[in-house]
TORPARO-594549 format. One line per 10 residues: number of its first residue (from 0); their letters; for each residue x, y, z of N, C-alpha, C, O. Coordinates in steps of 0.2 Angstrom, whole numbers, plus 5000, padded with zeros to 4 digits. Atoms other than C-alpha are relative to their C-alpha. Layout:
<nodes>
NUM> A> X/Y/Z/X/Y/Z/X/Y/Z/X/Y/Z; ...;
</nodes>
This chain:
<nodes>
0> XXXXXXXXXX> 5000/5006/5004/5799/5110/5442/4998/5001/4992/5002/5000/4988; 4999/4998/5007/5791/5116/5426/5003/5004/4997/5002/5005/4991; 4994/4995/5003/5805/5129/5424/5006/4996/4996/5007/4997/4991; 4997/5004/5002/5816/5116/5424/4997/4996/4994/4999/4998/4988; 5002/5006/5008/5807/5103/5411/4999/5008/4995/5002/5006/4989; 4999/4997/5004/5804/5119/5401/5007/5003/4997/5008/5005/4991; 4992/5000/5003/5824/5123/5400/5003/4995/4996/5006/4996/4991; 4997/5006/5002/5829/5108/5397/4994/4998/4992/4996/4995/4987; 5004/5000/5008/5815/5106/5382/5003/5005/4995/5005/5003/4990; 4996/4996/5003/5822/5122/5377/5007/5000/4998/5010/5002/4993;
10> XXXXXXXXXX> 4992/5003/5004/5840/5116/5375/5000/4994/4997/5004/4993/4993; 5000/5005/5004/5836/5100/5369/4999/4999/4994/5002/4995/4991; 5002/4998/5005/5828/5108/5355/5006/5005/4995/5009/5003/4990; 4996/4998/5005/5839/5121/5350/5007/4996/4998/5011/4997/4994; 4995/5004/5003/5852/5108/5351/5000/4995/4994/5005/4993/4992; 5001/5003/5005/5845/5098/5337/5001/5002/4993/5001/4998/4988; 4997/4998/5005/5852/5110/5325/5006/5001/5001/5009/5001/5007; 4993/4995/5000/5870/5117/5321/4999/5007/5005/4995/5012/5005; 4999/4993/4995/5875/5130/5336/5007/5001/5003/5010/4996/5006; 4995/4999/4999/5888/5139/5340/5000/5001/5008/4996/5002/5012;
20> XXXXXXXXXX> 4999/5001/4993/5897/5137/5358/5008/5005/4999/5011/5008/4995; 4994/4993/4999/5911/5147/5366/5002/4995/5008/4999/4994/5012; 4996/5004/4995/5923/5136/5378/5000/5005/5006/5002/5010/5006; 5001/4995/4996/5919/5144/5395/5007/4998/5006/5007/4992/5009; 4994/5000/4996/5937/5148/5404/5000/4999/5005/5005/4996/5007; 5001/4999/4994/5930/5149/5420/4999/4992/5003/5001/4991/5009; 5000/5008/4997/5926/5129/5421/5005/4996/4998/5006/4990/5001; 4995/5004/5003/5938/5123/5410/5005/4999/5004/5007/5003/5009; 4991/4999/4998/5955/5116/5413/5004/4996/4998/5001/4990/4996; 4997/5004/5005/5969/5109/5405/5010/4999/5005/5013/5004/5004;
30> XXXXXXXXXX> 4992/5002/4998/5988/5103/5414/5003/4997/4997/5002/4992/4993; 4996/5004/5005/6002/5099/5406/5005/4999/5006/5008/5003/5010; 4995/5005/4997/6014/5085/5415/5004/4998/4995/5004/4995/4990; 4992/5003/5001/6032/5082/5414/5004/4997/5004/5002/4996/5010; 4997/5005/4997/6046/5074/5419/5007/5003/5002/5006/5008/4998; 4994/4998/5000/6065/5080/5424/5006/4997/5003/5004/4992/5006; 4996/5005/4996/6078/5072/5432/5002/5002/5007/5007/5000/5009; 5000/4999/4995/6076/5079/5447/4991/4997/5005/4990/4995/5011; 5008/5000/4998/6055/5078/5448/4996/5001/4996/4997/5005/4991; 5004/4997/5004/6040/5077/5440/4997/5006/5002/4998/5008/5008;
40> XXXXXXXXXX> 5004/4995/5000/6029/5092/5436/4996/5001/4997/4996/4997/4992; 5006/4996/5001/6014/5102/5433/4998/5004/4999/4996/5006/5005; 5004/4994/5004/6008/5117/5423/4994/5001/4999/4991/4997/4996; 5005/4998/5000/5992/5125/5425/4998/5005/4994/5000/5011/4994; 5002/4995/5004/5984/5133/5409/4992/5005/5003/4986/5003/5003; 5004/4995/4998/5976/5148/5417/4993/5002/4997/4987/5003/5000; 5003/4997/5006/5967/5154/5400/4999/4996/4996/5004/4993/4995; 5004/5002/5005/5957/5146/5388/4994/5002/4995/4988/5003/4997; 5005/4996/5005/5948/5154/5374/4998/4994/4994/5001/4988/4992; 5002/5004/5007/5938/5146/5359/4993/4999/5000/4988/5000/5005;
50> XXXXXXXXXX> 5007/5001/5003/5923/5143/5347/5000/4994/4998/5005/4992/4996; 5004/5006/5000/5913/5127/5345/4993/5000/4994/4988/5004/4994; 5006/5000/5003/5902/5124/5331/4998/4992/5002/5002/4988/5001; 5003/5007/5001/5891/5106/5333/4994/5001/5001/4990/5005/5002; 5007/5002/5001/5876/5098/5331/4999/4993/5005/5003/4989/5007; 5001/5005/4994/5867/5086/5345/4990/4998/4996/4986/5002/4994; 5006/5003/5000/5851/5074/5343/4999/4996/5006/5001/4991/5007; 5002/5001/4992/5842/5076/5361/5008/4999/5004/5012/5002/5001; 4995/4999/4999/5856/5073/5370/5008/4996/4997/5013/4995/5000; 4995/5002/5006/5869/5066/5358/5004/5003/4994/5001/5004/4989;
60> XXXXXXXXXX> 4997/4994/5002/5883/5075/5352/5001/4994/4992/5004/4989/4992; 4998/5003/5008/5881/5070/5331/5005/5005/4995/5007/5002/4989; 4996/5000/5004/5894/5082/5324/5004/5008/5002/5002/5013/5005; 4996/4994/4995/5908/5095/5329/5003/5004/4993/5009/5002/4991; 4995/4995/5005/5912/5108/5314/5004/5003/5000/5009/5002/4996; 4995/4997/4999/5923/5119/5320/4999/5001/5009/4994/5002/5012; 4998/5000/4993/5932/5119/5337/5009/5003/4999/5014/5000/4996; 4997/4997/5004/5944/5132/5337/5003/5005/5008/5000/5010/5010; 4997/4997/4994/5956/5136/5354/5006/5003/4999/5010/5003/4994; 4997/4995/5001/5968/5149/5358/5002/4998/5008/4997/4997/5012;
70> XXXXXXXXXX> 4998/4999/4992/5980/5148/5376/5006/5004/4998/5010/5002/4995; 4996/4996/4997/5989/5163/5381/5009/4996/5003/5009/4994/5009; 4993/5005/4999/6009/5154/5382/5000/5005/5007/4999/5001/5012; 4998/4997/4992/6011/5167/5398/4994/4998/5005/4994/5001/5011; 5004/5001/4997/5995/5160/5403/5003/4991/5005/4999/4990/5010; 4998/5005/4999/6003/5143/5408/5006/5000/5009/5012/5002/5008; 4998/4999/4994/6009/5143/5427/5002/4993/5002/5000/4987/5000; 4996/5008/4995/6019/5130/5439/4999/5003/5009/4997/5001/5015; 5002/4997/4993/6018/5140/5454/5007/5003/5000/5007/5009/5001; 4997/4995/4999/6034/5145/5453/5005/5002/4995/5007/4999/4991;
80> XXXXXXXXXX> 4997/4995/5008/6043/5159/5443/5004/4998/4997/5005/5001/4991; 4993/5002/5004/6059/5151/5438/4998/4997/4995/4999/4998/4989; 5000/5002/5007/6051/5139/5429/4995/5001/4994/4996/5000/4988; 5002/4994/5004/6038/5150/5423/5002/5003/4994/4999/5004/4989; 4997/5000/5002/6050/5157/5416/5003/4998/4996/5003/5002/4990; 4996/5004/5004/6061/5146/5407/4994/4998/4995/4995/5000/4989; 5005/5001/5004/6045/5139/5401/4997/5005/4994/4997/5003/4988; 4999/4996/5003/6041/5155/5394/5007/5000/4993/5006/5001/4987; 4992/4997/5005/6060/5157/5386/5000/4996/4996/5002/4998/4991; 5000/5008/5006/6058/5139/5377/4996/5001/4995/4997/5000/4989;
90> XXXXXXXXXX> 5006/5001/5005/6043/5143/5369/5000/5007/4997/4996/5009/4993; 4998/4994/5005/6049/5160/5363/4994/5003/5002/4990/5003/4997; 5008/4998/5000/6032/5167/5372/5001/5008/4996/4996/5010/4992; 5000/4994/5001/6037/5184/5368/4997/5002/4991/4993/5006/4989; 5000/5001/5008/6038/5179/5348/4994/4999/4999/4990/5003/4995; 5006/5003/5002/6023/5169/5348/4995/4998/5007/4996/4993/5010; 5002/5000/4996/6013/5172/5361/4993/4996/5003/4990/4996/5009; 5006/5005/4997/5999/5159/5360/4998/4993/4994/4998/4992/4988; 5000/5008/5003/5997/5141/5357/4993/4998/4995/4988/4999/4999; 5006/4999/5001/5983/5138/5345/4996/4993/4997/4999/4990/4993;
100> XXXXXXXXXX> 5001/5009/5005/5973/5120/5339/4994/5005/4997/4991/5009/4999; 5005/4998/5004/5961/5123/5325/4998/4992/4998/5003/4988/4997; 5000/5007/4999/5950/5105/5321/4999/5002/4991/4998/5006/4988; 5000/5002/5007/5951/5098/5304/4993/4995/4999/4990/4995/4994; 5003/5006/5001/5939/5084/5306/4998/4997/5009/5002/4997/5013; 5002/5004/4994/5931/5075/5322/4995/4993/4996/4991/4993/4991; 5006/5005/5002/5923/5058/5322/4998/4996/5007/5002/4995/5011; 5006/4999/4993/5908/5053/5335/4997/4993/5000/4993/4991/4996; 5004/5008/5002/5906/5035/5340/4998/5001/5010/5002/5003/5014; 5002/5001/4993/5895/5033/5357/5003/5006/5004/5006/5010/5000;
110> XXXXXXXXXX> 4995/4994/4996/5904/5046/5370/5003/5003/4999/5003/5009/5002; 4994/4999/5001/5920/5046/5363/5000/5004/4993/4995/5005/4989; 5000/4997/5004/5927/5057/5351/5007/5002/4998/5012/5004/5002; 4993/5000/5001/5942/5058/5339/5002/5008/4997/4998/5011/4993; 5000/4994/5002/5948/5075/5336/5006/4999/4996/5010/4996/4998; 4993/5000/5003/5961/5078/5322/4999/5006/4998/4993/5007/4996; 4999/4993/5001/5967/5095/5318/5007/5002/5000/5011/4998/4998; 4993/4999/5002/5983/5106/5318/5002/5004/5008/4998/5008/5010; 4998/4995/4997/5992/5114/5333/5007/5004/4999/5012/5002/4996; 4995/4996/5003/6003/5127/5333/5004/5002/5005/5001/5007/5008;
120> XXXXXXXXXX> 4995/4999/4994/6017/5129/5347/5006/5004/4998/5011/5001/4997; 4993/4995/5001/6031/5144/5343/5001/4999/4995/5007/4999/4993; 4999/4999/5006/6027/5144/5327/5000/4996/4997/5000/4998/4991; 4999/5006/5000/6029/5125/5324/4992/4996/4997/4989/4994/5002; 5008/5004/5001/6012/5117/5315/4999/4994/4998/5001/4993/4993; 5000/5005/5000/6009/5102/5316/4993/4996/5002/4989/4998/5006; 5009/5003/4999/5992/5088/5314/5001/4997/5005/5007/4995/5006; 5002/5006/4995/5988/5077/5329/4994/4999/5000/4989/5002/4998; 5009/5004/4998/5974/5067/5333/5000/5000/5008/5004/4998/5012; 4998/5003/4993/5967/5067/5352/4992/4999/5000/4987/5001/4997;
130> XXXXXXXXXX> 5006/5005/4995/5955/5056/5362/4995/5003/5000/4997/5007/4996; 5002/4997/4994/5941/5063/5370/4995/4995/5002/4996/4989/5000; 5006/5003/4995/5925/5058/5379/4997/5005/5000/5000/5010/5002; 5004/4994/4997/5910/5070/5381/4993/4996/5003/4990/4991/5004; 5007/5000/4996/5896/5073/5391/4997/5005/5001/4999/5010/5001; 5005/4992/5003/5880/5085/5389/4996/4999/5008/4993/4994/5011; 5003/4997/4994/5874/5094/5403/4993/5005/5000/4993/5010/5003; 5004/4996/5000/5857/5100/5397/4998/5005/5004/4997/5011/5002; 5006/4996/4995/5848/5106/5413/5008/5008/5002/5006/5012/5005; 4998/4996/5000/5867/5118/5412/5002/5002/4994/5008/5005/4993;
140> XXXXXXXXXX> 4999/4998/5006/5866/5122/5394/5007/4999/4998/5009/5004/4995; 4995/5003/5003/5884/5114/5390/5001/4993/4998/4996/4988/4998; 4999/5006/5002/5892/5100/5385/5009/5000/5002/5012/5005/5000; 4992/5001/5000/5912/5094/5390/5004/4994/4998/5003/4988/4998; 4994/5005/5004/5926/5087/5381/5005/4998/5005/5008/5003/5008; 4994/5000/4996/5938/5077/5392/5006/4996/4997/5005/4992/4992; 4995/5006/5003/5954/5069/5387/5007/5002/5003/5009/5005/5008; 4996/4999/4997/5971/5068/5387/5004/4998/4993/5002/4994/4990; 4995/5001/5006/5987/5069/5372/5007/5002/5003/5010/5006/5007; 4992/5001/4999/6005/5064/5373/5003/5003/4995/5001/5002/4989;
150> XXXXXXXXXX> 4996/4998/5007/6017/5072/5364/5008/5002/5004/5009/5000/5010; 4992/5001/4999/6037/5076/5364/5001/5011/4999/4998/5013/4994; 4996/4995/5002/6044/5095/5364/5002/5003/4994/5001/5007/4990; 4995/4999/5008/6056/5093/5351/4997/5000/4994/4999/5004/4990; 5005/5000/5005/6040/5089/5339/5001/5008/4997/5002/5010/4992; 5003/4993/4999/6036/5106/5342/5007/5007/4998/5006/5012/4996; 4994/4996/5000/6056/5114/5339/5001/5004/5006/5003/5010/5007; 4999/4997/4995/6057/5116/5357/5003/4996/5004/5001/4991/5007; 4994/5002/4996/6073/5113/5367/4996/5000/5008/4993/5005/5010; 5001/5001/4995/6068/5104/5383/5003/5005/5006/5009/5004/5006;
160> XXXXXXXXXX> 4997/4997/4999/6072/5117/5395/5004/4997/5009/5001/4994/5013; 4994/5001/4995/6088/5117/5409/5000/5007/5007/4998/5013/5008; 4999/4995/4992/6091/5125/5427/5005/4998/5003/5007/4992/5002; 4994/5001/4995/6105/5128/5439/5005/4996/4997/5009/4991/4998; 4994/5001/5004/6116/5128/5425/5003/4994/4997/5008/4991/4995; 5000/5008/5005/6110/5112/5415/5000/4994/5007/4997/4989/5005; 4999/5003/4997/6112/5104/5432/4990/4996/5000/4989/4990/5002; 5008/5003/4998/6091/5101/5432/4999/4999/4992/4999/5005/4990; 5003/5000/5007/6085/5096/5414/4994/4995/5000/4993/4990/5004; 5006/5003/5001/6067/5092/5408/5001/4997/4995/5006/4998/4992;
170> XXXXXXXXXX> 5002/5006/5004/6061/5078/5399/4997/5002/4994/4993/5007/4994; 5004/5002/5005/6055/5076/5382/4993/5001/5000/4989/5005/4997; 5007/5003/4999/6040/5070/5386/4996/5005/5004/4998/5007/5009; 5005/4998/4996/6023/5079/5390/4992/4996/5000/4992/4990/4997; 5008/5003/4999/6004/5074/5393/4998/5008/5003/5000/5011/5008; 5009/4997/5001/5989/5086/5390/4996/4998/5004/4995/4991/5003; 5006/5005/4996/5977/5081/5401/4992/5007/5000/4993/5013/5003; 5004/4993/4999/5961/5093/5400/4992/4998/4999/4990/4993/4997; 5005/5004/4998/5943/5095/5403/4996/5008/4995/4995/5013/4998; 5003/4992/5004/5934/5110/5390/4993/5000/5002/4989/4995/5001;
180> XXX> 5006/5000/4997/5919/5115/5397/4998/5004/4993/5002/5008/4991; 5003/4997/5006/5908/5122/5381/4992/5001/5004/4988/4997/5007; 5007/4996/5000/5892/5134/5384/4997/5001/4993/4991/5003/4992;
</nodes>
């Protein structure tokens, strides 16, 4: 018990300053849903990398300097290869082979959290704002961001991609949906 309250004293404290965080891969996760005229679907981003700078008072997150992610394009899985693939081919993985958001600005009312920043998809850079919500996990030395962002393809210069010779075409439309686990 007093190992416990002495951890949790010890993160409490070091959190009252600016500290750097490192998005940990292994709990995080982030899906991307679409749509096609045949079926919705589901993308698994396998890979997640990134640094976190913020500041918290006790447990309240008061300021997020830099938040600074990186996913592997071949890291992005469906379960199966065809559309694996295609996905791949849309996004030119070979060319640019990793998606990256860098934060411009966050602002911190109660839970919630407005992120705006730039991401960068095949080369294509562009600002968005997304949602989020967090929650601090003292007694496991993190903190996680959940949320979720809409957006379109085409934004991005990315022809919605085709199978079985045009005869199956994806939608426009995707959703982000994701949960960044930060140590």
């Amino acid at each position: 018990m007093k190992l416990l309250l002495y951890t949790t004293i010890s993160f409490l404290i070091s959190l009252s300053s600016f500290a750097q965080f490192s998005i940990n891969d292994e709990y995080s996760t982030m899906e991307i849903r679409g749509t096609s005229n045949v079926h919705d679907w589901t993308e698994v981003v396998e890979t997640l990398t990134g640094d976190v700078d913020a500041s918290f008072k006790g447990n309240t997150l008061t300021k997020i300097g830099k938040l600074e992610l990186t996913i592997p394009v071949k890291s992005i899985k469906s379960g199966k290869s065809t559309m694996d693939n295609n996905t791949y081919n849309a996004m030119n993985a070979d060319k640019y082979p990793n998606i990256k958001f860098n934060l411009k600005s966050a602002s911190i009312s109660g839970d919630k959290v407005l992120c705006t920043g730039t991401l960068t998809v095949a080369d294509v850079t562009k600002e968005i704002t997304v949602a989020c919500t967090y929650t601090v996990e003292p007694s496991k030395k993190r903190f996680i961001l959940n949320g979720s962002h809409k957006m379109k393809m085409t934004t991005f210069g990315i022809e919605p991609p085709t199978a079985m010779l045009g005869a199956m075409r994806t939608g426009d439309d995707l959703t982000i949906e994701f949960s960044l686990v930060i140590n």
